[in-house]
ROVO-42458 format. One record per residue (C-alpha): residue number from 1; residue in one letter; chain; x, y, z. Coordinates in nm, 4 decimals, decimal comma. Layout:
# ROVO-42458
NUM A A X Y Z
...
# end
This chain:
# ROVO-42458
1 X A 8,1523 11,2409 10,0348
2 X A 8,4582 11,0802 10,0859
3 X A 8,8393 11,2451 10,2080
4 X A 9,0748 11,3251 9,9565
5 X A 9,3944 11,1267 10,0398
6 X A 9,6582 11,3414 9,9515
7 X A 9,4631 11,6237 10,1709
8 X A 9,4522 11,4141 10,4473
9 X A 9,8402 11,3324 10,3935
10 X A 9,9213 11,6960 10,3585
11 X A 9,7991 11,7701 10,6988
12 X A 9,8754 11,4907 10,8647
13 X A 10,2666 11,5752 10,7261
14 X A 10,1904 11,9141 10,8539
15 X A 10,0640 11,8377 11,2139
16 X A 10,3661 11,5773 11,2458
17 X A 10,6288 11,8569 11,1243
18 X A 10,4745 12,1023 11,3891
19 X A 10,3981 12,3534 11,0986
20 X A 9,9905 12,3175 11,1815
21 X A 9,9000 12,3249 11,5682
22 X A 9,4989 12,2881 11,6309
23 X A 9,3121 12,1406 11,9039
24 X A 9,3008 11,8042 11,7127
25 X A 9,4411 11,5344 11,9436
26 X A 9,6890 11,4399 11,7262
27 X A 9,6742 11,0315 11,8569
28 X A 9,3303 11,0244 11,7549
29 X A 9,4341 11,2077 11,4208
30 X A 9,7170 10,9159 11,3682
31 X A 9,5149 10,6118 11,4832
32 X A 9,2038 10,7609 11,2450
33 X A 9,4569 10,7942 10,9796
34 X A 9,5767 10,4139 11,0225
35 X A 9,2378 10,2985 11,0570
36 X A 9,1002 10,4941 10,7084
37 X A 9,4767 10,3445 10,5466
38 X A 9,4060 9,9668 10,6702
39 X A 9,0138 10,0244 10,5073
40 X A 9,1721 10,1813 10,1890
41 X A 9,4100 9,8002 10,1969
42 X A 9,0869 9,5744 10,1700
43 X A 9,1932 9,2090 10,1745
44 X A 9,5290 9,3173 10,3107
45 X A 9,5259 9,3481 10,6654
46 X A 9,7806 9,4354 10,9154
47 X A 9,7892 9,4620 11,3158
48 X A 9,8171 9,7567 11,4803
49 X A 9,9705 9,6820 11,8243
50 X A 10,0695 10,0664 11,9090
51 X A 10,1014 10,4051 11,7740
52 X A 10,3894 10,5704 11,9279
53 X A 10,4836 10,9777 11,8830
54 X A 10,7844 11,0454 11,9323
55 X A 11,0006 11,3497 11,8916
56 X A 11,3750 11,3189 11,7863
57 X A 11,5835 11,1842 11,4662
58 X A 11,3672 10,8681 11,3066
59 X A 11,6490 10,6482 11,2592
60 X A 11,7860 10,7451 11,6343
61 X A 11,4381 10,6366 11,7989
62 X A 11,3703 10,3231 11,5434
63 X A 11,6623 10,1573 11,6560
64 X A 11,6395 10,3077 12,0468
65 X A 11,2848 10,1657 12,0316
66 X A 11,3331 9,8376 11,8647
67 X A 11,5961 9,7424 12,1204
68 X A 11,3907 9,8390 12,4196
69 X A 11,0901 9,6117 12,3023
70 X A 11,3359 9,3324 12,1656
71 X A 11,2008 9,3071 11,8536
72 X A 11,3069 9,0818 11,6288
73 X A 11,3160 9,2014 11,2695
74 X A 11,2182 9,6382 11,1636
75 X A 11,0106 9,6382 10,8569
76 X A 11,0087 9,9431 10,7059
77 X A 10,9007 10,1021 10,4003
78 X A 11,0799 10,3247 10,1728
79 X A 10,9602 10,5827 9,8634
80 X A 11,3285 10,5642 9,7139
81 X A 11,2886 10,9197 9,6451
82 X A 11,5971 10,8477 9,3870
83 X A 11,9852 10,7974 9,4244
84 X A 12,0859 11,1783 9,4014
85 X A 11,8053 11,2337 9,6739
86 X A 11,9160 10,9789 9,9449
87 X A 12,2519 11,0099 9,8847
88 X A 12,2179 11,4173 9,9267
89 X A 11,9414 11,3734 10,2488
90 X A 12,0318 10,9795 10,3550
91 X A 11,7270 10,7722 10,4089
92 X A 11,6039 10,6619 10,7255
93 X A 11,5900 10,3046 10,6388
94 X A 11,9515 10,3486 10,5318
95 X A 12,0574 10,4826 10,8591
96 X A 11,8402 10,2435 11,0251
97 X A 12,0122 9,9495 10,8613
98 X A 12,3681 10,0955 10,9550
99 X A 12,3222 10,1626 11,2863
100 X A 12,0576 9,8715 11,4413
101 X A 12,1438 9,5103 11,5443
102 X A 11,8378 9,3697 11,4628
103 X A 11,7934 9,2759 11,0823
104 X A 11,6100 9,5408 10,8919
105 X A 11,3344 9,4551 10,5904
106 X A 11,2926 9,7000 10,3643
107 X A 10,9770 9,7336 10,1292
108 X A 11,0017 9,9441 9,8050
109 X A 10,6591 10,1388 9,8451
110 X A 10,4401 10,1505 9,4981
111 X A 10,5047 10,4882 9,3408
112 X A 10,1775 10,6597 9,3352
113 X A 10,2060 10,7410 8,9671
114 X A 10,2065 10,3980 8,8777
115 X A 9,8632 10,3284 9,0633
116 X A 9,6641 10,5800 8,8805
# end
């Protein structure tokens, strides 16, 4: 039987937010995760050079992280949870783009309502 995605992206949300704490390694649970995501993309492949956990403000440790590895372009993807939304919270790609000196893609994720 297979997982049920949105399960699986309930507690992964809830393991990352600290609000579930079991004896799950949670690298294994995040490199499983992209593994079962990059099998879910088929044809579509992608490299993944390095999981990294880190605690602090996204858009803080995107940019602090990008600069110490010299990368050359952030890709990032975004839900555009809707104007009112980021303009009330502020996206991370948002504050990515203001504050980093490396150039910043952003990808408009597929809503998921659309796919079904």
């Amino acid at each position: 039987m297979g997982r049920d995605p949105k399960a699986e992206w309930e507690y992964a949300k809830q393991t990352l937010t600290g609000k579930r704490r079991d004896n799950i390694p949670l690298i294994n649970g995040l490199e499983q995760f992209c593994e079962d995501a990059k099998a879910d993309i088929g044809e579509k492949t992608f490299i993944t050079d390095e999981i990294l956990v880190i605690r602090g403000n996204p858009a803080d440790i995107i940019v602090e992280e990008s600069e110490k590895r010299n990368c050359d372009l952030i890709v990032m993807g975004t839900h555009g949870h809707g104007i009112i939304a980021d303009a009330v919270m502020g996206s991370t790609a948002r504050q990515v783009m203001r504050r980093s000196k490396k150039p910043v893609l952003v990808v408009r994720l597929p809503d998921e309502r659309s796919e079904k």
